[in-house]
VMD Tcl script that draws the C-alpha trace (Angstrom):
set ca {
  {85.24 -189.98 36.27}
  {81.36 -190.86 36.78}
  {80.66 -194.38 35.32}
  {77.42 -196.21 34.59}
  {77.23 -200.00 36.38}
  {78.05 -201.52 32.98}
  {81.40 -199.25 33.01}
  {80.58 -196.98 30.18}
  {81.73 -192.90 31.15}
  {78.83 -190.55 32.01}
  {81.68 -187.67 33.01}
  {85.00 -187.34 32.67}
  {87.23 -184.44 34.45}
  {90.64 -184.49 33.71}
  {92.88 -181.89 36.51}
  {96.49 -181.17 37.68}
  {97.71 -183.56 39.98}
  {98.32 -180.91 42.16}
  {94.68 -180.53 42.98}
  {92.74 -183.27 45.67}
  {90.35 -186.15 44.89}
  {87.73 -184.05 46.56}
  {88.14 -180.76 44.90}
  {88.50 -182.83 41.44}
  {85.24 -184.33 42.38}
  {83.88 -180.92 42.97}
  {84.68 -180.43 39.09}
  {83.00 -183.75 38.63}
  {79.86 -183.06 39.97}
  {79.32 -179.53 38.68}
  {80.00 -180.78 34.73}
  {77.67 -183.18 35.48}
  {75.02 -180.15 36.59}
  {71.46 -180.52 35.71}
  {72.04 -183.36 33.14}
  {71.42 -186.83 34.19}
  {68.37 -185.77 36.43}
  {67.72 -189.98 37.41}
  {71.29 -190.25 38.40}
  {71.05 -189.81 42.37}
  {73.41 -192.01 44.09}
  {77.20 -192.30 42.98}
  {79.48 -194.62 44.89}
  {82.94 -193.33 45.81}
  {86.14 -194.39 47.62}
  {87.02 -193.06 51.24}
  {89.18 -190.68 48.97}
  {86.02 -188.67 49.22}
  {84.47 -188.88 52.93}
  {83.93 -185.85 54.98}
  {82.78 -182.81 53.18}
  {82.54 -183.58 49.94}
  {79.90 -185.69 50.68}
  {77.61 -183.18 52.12}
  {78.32 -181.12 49.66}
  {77.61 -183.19 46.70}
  {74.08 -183.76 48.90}
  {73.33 -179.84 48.67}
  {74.42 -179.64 45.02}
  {71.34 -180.67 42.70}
  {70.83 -183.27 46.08}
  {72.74 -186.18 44.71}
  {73.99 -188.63 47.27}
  {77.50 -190.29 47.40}
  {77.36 -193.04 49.23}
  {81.23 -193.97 50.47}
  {82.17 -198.09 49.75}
  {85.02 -198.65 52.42}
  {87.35 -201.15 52.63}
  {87.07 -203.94 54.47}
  {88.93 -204.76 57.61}
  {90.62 -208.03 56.19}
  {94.39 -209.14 55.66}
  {93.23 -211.30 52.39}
  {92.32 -209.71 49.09}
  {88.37 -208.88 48.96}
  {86.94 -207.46 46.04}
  {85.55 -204.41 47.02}
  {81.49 -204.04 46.33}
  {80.84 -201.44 43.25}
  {84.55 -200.43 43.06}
  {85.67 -203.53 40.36}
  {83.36 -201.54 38.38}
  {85.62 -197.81 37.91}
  {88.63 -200.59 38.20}
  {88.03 -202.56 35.48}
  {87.06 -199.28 33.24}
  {90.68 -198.07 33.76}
  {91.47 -201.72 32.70}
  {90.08 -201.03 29.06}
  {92.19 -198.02 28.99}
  {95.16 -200.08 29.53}
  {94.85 -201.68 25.76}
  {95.47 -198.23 24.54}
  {98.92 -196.73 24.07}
  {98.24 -193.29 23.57}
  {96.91 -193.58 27.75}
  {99.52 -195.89 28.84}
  {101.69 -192.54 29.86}
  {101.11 -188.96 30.15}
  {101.77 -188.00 26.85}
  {99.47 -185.20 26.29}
  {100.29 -181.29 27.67}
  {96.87 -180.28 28.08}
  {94.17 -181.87 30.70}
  {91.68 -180.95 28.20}
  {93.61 -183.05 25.53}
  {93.67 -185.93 28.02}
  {90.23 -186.34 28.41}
  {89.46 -186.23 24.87}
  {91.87 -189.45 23.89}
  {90.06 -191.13 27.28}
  {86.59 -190.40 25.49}
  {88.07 -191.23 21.73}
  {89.37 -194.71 23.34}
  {85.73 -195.30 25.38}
  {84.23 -194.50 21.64}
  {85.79 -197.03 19.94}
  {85.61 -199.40 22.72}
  {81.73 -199.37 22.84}
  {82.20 -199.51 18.94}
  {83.80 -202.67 18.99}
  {81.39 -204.02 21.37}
  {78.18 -203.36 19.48}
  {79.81 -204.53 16.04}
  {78.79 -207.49 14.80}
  {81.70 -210.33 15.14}
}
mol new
graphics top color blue
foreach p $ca { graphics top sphere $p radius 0.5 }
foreach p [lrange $ca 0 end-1] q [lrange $ca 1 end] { graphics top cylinder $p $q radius 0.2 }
display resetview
């Protein structure tokens, strides 16, 4: 999932858990294609070092910029990363996400986007 800095989904690829971060961010990155020309540097986890981040570099020249952790034995909130965190808090309000209920991936990602719809709903609604 690609996220704005206010939270809001700009892609969403849902995949078998039998498939890496890094190959899942593969699919990421080529849904995302051409669109969103201005977006040029996405922040990632160390999930993602190595390869995929030359990669990502060569494809439409994007840059992914890795946010590691830091080398501290007290809780530090991580620069950038609260932001993907606290989407997947939203999700948590709705039920139909709380477990895998859904057989499809494709399903999946459509109640993600239906719940991020009526979140944003609720937040431009008057009272």
């Amino acid at each position: 999932m690609i996220v704005d800095t206010l939270g809001l989904i700009i892609v969403l690829v849902v995949h078998a858990a039998n498939i890496q971060d890094r190959d899942g961010g593969k699919l990421l990155i080529k849904k995302l294609g051409r669109q969103w020309r201005r977006l040029q540097l996405i922040w990632a986890d160390g999930g993602y070092a190595g390869k995929f981040v030359h990669w990502t570099r060569g494809w439409y020249g994007r840059v992914v910029e890795i946010v590691h952790k830091q080398p501290v034995s007290k809780f530090v909130v991580l620069p950038k990363r609260w932001i993907v965190e606290r989407t997947f808090g939203w999700f948590s309000k709705y039920r139909r996400l709380s477990k895998d209920y859904e057989t499809l991936p494709r399903s999946s990602e459509c109640m993600i986007l239906i719940a991020m719809i009526n979140l944003m709903v609720h937040r431009i609604s008057p009272g």
